[in-house]
N, C-alpha and C positions, 0 to 999 in steps of 0.2 A: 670534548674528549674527557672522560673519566680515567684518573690512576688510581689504582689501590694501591695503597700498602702492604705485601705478603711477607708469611713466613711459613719457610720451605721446608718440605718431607727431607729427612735427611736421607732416609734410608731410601725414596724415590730417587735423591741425588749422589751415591755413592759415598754413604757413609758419614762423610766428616764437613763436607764445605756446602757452599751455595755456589751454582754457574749464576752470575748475576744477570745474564743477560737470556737468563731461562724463563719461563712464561708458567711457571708451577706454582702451588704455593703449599702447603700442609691442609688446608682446608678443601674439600674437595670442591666449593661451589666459588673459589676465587680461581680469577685467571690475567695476571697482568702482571707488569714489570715488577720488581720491588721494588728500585727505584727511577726515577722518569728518566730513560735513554737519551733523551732527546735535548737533555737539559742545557744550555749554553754553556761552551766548555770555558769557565771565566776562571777557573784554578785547578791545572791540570800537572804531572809530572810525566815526562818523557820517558820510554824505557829504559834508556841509556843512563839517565838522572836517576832513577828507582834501582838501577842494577848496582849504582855505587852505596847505596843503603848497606846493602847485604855485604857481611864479614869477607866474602871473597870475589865480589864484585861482580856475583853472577845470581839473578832473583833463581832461589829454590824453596821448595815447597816444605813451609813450617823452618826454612831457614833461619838462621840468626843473622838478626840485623843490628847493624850498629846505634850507640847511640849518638844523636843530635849533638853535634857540638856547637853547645851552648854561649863559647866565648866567643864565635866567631857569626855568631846569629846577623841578619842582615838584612833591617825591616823598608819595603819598599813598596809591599801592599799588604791586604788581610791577609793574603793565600800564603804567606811566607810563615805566616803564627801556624796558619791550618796545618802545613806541612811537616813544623816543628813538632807539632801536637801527633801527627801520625807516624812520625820516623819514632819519637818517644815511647809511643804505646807498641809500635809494634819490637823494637828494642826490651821491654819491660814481660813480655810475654811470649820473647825467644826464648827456646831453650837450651838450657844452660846442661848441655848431658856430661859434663866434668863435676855437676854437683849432684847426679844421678839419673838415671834413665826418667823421663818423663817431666823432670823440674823445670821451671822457667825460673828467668831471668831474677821476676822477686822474689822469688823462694830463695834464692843462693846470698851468700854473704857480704854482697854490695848491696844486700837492702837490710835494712832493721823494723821487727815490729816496734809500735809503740805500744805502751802499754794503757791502760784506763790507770785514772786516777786514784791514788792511795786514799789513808782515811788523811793523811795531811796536805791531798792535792797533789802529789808529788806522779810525774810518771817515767820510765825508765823504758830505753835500751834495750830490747831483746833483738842480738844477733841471728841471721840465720847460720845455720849449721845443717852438716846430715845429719839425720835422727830425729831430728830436731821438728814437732807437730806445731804447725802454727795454731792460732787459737782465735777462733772467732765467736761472738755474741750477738745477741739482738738488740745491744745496748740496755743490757742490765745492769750488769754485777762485779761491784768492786772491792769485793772482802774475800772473795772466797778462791782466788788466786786463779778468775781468767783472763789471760791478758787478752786483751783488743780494746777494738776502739769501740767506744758507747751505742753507736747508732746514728738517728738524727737527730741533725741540731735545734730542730723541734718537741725533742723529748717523746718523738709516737715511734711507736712499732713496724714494722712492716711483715705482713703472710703473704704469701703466693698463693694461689685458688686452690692449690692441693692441701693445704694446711701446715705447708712448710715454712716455719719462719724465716724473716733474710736476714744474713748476719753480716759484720764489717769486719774489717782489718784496716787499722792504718800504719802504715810505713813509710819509711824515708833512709834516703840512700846515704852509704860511707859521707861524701862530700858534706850532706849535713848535718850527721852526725859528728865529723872532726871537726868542723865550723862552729857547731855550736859547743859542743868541750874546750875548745880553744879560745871561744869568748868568754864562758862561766871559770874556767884558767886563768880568768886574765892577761892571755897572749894577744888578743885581738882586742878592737873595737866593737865588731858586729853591731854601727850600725843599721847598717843594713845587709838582706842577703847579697851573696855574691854575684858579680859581674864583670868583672875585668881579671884580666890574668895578674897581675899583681899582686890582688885578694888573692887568687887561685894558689898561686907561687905560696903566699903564707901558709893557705890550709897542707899541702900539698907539703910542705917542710915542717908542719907543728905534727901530722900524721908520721911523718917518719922520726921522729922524734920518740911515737911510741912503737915504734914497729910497723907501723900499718904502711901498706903501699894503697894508693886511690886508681886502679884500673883501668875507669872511666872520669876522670876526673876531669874534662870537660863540658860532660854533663850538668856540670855544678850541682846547686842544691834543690832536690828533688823531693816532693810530700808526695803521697797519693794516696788515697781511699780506694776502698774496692768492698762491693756488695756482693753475698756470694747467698747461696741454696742449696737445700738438701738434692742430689742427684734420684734418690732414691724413685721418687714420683714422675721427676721430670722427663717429658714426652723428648725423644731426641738427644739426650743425654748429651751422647757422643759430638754434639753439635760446640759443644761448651768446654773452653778451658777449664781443666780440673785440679784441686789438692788435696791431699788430704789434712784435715784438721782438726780440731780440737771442741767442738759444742755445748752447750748447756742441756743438759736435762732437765724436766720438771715436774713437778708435782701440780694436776691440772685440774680445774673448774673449770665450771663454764665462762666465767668473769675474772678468773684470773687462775695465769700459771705461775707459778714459782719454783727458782732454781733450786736443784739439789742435789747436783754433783755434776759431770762431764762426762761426754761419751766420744769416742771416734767416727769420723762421719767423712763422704768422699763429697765436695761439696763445688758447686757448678758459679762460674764468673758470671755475672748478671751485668754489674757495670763498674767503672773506672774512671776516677776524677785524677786526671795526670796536671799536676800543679809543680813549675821550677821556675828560675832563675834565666833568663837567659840577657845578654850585651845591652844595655839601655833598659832593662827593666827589673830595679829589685824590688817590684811589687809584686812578679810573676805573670805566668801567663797560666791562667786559669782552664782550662779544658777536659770535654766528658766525654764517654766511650758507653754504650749502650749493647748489647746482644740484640740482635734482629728480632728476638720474639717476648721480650720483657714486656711489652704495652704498643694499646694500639695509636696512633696520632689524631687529634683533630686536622679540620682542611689545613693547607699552607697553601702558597702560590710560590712561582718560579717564573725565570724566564728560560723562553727554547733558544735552539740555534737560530732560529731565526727572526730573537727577538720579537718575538710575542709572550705576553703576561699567561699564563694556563693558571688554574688552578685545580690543587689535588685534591679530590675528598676526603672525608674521615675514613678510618678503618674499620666498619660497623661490622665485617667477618672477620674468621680468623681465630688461632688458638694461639691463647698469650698468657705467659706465666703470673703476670699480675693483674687479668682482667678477664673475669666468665663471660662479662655482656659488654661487650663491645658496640651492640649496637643502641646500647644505653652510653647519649652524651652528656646526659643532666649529672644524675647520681654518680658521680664523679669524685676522684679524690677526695675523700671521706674519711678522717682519722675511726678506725675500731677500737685502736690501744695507744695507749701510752705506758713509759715504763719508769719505776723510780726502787730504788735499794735493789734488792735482789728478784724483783716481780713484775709479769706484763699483768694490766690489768684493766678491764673496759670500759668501769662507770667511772668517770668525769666529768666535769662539768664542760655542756656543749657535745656532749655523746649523743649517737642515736638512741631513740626509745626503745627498751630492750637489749639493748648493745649485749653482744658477747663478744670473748676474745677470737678472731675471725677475718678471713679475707677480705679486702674492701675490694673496689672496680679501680686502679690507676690508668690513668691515660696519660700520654705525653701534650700536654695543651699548645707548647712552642717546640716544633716538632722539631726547627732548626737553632734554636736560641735567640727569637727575635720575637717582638711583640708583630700582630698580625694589621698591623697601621700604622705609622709614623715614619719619620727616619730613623734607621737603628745604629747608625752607627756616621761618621762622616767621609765614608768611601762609597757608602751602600745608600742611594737616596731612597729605595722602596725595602720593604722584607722580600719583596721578591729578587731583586736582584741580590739580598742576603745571605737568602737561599738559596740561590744558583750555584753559588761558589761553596759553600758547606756539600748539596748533591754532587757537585762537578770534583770534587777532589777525593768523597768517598765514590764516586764511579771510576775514577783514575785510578787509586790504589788498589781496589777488589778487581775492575779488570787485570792487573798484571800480578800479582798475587799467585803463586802458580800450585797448579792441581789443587787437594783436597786440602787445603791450607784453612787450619781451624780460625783465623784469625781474619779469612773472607767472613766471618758469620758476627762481627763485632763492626757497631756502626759509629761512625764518629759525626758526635752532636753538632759539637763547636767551639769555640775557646774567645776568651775574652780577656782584656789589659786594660791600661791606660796609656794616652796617648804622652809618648818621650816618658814613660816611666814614672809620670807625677805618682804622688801620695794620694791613695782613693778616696774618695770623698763617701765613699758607699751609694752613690745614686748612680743612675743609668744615662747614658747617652738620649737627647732628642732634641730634635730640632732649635727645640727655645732652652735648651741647659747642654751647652756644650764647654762647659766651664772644668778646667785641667782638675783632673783626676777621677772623672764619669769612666764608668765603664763605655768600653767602645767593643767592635768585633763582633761576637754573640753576647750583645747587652744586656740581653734578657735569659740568658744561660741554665739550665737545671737540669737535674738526673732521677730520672722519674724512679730508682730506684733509693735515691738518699736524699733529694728536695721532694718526695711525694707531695705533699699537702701545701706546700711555700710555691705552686708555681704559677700563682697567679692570675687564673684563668690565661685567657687568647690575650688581652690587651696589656698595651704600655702600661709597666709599673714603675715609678719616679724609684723606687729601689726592690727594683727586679732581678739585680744580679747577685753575683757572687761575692761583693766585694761590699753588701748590705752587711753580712757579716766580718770578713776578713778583712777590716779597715778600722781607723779609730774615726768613723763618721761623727761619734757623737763629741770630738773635739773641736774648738776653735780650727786651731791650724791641724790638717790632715797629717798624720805620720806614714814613715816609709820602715823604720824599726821592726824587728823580725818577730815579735811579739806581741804586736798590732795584726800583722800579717798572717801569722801562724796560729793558731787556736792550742799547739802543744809545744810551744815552743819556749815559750818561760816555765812550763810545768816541768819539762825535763829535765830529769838528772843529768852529769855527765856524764860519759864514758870511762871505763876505770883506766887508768892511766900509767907508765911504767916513769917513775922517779928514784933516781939513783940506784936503779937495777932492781927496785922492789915495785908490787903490781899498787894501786893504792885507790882510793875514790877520792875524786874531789870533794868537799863539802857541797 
């Protein structure tokens, strides 16, 4: 049996969603599942389970869904991270129609931009508000007053085949924003993120302290990243969570563009690294969210219901926003650009000959967050059985999902931790290193939209996840400290604070 991979006509599918269990694709000469039906159902949620998600306890179409609560998290297999990871994202991209027609959940004022780094490192706090344009970059430019977040953590660029570049936004909710004010305050310890309602009870009374009420504050403490694109080009638009925001302009060669002011721009969700806090783990639980049509996958294997091993080809058709030739497996994730000061720019040393500033081919190599041999994790003795449960939970959620629900059309990768919440060591879960603080779950985990060029190929990388970066690996003894853990987390400023009836800044 052969599976493809599809991504589907929107407007063949009325408008806004994908029926997942339709046999269409956008490309006229594919015809198969998008994802394998058949898969064994090894992490599934029940309707009845899925209906208490939603704000009034009945699944509705582009409803709001509650968030995960976080302090009462309650680990018993992988499928319980996965579940967290999907009540989370679909919580974070409800909308929020009290903070205006069309806004979701991070646009409104339980989540905060961060900003990129000043000239003295320093990064700050931007609330949402109405009016209020968020502001995203390609990971340029930090003088000339656009907030976001940089890019990759790579230092390269990324275009979409249209010539669109992708830009980022990072943000983080009320919870750790008071958290982290309330340690640089001196009222807490912080150190570590939050986990127990105790902690909670602190933030929870240092926030009303300055006025602030925490809404969700079970949630705990919440990071996330998000990669976003110009809609202007984009086939399907309609298919894509949208906002409007804020861009860079530039002044362009063939070898390098450079910024020169901002412009307004209606700009499309490509992908989402939902990273929090939840009961036994203040290392986080790591997890990524992908749009169905961002890049095509190399093979994976699974198993069926009837416990047999399948495996699924690559995606060699198909129309994908980060990929013209898909049925080119070699030339592959290929840095074009990198960026530094105010400029993307494409001679480098280890550039292609010729290089200009320009689209690469990206593909997703671990199409579920696992190397494609070993053990990945110590639940899952194959990637196929890894796999099964990543397929079996987004087939569970997008079947019940109801009608034209934009957020059927967003795929969820996989998420990864460490086992009883040790200190990451920054290496990966296998066989012969199952030593406390290896990444487990999706140990091989990346977002083909913000790890493009880090994923590794197909095989087991001894530090292949997430937490290669987000750990202090390169110490003796591993830390669990929120500043080890966090990439923006010592850079931030605090919150401006209300002392003795006047507003003030911390130092």
């Amino acid at each position: 049996m052969r599976t493809i991979i599809l991504r589907t006509s929107i407007a063949a599918l009325i408008a806004l969603g994908l029926v997942w269990s339709c046999k269409s694709g956008n490309s006229a000469d594919t015809d198969a599942d998008y994802l394998p039906q058949d898969v064994l159902q090894s992490c599934t949620l029940t309707p009845e389970q899925f209906a208490t998600w939603f704000d009034k306890g009945k699944v509705s179409e582009n409803g709001f869904v509650n968030a995960a609560n976080s302090l009462t998290f309650g680990f018993k297999s992988n499928c319980d991270f996965y579940k967290w990871s999907e009540q989370m994202f679909l919580w974070m991209t409800s909308p929020a129609d009290d903070f205006g027609i069309g806004k979701r959940v991070i646009e409104s004022p339980v989540f905060y931009t961060v900003s990129p780094e000043d000239s003295l490192g320093h990064r700050t706090f931007i609330q949402h508000r109405k009016g209020l344009l968020l502001s995203a970059v390609t990971g340029l430019e930090k003088s000339i007053g656009i907030d976001s977040e940089e890019g990759q953590a790579t230092g390269d660029a990324l275009m979409a085949k249209d010539g669109s570049m992708v830009y980022y936004i990072t943000m983080v909710n009320d919870v750790y924003a008071q958290f982290l004010t309330a340690v640089k305050d001196g009222k807490m310890s912080g150190r570590t993120f939050p986990t127990t309602q105790s902690v909670l009870d602190s933030i929870v009374a240092y926030a009303k302290t300055n006025n602030v009420t925490l809404p969700d504050a079970t949630a705990l403490a919440m990071e996330i990243k998000t990669s976003w694109v110009d809609v202007a080009k984009l086939k399907d638009a309609d298919s894509y969570i949208q906002i409007d925001a804020l861009v860079p302009t530039y002044d362009k060669t063939a070898t390098k563009w450079t910024i020169t002011g901002q412009r307004k721009a209606r700009l499309a969700l490509l992908g989402m690294h939902v990273v929090g806090s939840v009961a036994g783990h203040p290392e986080m639980v790591w997890s990524t969210f992908e749009h169905k049509a961002v890049s095509p996958n190399l093979s994976y294997t699974y198993v069926d219901k009837e416990n047999k091993v399948k495996t699924v080809k690559g995606d060699i058709k198909g129309d994908w926003v980060l990929n013209s030739k898909p049925q080119d497996t070699v030339n592959i994730n290929v840095s074009h650009m990198k960026f530094k000061g105010n400029a993307v720019y494409a001679t480098f040393e280890g550039a292609p000959e010729g290089n200009t500033v320009s689209p690469s081919n990206s593909t997703r190599t671990k199409p579920w967050g696992v190397a494609d041999s070993g053990v990945p994790n110590p639940r899952n003795a194959t990637p196929a059985i890894a796999n099964s449960e990543v397929i079996s939970i987004n087939n569970s959620i997008m079947s019940m999902l109801a009608g034209n629900d934009l957020r059927k059309n967003y795929m969820f990768i996989g998420s990864t931790w460490t086992e009883k919440g040790a200190a990451p060591n920054g290496r990966s879960y296998a066989a012969t290193d199952a030593a406390p603080g290896v990444a487990v779950g999706s140990s091989q985990l990346a977002n083909t939209t913000m790890e493009t060029y880090i994923q590794n190929g197909t095989g087991y990388n001894k530090q292949g996840s997430c937490f290669l970066c987000h750990s202090s690996f390169n110490r003796k003894v591993p830390q669990l400290s929120p500043d080890t853990i966090s990439h923006v987390f010592s850079d931030l400023k605090p919150l401006t604070i209300v002392v003795g009836g006047k507003t003030v800044k911390l130092k």
